[in-house]
ROSE-4610 file (N, C-alpha, C; in Angstrom, 1 decimal, always signed):
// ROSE-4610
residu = [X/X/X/X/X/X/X/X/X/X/X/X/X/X/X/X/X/X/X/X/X/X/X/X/X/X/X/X/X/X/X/X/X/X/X/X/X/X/X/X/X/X/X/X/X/X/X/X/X/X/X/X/X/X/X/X/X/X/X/X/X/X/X/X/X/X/X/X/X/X/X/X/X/X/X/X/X/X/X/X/X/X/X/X/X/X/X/X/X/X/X/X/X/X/X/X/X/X/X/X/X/X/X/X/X/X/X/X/X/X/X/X/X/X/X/X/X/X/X/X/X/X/X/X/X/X/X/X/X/X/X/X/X/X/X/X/X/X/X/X/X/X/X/X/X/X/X/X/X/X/X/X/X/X/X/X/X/X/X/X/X/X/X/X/X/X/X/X/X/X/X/X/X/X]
num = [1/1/1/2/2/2/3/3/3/4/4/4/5/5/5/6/6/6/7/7/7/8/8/8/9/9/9/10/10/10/11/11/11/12/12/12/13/13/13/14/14/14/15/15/15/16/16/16/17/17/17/18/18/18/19/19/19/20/20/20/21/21/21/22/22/22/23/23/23/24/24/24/25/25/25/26/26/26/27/27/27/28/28/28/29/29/29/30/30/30/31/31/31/32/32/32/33/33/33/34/34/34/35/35/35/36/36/36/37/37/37/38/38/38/39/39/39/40/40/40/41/41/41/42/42/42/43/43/43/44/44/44/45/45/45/46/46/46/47/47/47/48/48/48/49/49/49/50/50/50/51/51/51/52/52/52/53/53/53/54/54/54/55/55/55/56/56/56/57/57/57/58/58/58]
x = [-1.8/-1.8/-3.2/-3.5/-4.6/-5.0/-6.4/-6.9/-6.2/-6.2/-5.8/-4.0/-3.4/-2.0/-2.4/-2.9/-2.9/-3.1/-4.3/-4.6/-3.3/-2.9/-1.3/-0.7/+0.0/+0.9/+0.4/-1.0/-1.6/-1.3/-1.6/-1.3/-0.2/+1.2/+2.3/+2.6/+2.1/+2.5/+1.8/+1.1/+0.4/+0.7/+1.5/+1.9/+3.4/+4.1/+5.2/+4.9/+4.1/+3.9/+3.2/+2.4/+1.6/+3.0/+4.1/+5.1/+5.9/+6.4/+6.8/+6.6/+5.2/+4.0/+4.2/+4.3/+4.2/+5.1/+6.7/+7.6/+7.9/+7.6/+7.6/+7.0/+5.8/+4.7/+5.6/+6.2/+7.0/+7.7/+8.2/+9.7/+9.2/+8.7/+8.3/+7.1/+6.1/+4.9/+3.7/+2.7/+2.1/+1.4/+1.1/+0.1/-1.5/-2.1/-4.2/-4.0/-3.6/-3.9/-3.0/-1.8/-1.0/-2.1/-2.0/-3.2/-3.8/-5.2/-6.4/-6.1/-4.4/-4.5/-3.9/-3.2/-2.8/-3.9/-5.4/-6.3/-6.7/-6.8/-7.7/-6.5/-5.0/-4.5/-4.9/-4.7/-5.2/-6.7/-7.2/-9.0/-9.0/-8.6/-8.3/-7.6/-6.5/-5.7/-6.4/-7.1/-8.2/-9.3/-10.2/-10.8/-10.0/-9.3/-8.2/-8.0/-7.9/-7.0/-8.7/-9.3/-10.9/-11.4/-11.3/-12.0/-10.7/-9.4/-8.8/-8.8/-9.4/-9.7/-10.7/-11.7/-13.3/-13.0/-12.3/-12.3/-12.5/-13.0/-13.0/-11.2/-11.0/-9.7/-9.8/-8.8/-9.5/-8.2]
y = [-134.8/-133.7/-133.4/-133.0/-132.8/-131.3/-131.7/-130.0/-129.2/-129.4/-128.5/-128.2/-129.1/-128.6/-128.3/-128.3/-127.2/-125.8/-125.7/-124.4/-123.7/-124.1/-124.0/-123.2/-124.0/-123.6/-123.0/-122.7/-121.8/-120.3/-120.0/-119.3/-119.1/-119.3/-119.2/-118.5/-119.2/-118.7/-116.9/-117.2/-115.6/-114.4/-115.4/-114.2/-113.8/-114.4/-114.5/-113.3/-113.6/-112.9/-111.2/-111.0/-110.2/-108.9/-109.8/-108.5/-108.7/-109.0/-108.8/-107.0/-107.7/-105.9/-105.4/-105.3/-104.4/-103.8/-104.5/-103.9/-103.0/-103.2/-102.9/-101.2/-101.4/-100.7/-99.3/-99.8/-98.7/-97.9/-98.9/-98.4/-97.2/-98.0/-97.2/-96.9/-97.4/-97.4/-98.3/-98.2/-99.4/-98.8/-99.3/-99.0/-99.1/-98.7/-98.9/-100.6/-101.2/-102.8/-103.7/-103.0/-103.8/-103.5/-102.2/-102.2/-102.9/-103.0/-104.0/-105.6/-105.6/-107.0/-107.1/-106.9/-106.6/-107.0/-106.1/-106.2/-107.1/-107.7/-109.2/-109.6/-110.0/-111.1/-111.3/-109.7/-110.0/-110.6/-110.1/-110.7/-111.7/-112.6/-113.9/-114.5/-113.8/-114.7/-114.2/-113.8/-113.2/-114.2/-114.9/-115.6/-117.2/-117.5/-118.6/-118.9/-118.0/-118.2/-118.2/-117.5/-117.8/-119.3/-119.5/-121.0/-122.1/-121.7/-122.4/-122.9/-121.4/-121.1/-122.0/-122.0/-122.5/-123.6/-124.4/-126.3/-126.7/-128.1/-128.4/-129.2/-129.4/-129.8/-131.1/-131.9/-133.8/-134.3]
z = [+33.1/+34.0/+34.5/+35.4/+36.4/+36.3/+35.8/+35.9/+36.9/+38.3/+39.3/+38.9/+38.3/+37.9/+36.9/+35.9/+34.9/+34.8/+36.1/+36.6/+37.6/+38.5/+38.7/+38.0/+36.7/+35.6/+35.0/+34.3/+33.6/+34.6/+36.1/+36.8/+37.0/+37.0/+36.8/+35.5/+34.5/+33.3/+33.2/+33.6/+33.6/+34.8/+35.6/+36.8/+36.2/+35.4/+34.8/+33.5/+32.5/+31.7/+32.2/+32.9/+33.8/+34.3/+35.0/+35.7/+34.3/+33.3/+32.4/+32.0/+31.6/+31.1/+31.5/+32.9/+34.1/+34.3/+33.8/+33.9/+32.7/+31.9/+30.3/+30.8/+30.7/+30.7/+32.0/+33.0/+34.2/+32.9/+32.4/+31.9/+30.7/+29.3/+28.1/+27.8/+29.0/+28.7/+27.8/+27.5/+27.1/+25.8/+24.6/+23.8/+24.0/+23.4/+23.6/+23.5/+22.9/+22.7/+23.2/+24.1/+24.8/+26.3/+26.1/+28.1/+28.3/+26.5/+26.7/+26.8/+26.3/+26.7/+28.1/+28.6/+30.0/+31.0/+30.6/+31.6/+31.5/+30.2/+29.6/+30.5/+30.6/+31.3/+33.1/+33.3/+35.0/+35.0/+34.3/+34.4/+34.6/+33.8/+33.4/+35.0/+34.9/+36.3/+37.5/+37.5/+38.9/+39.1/+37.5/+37.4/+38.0/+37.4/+37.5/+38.9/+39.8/+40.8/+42.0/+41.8/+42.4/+42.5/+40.9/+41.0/+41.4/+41.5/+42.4/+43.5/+44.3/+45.7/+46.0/+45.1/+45.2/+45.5/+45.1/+44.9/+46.0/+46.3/+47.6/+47.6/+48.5/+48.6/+48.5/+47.8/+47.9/+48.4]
């Protein structure tokens, strides 16, 4: 598998996991250590999806 499809699926997997919380979090709300990971997951897929952007295209 190819970095760039890794980064893909790794981004999938976190846009997937991401509206999970999100829906969780609407419904019953979120705990102090479910939030901080929540924001650790967007951080992460904000970073992910940047240096996606970055690449040059081959």
């Amino acid at each position: 598998m190819a970095y760039d499809e890794m980064l893909e699926r790794r981004s999938e997997m976190l846009k997937r996991r991401i509206g999970e919380m999100i829906a969780r979090e609407n419904q019953y709300g979120l705990g102090k250590q479910e939030g901080l990971f929540l924001r650790r997951m967007i951080k992460e897929w904000h970073q992910m999806t940047h240096e996606m952007n970055g690449k040059p295209v081959i």
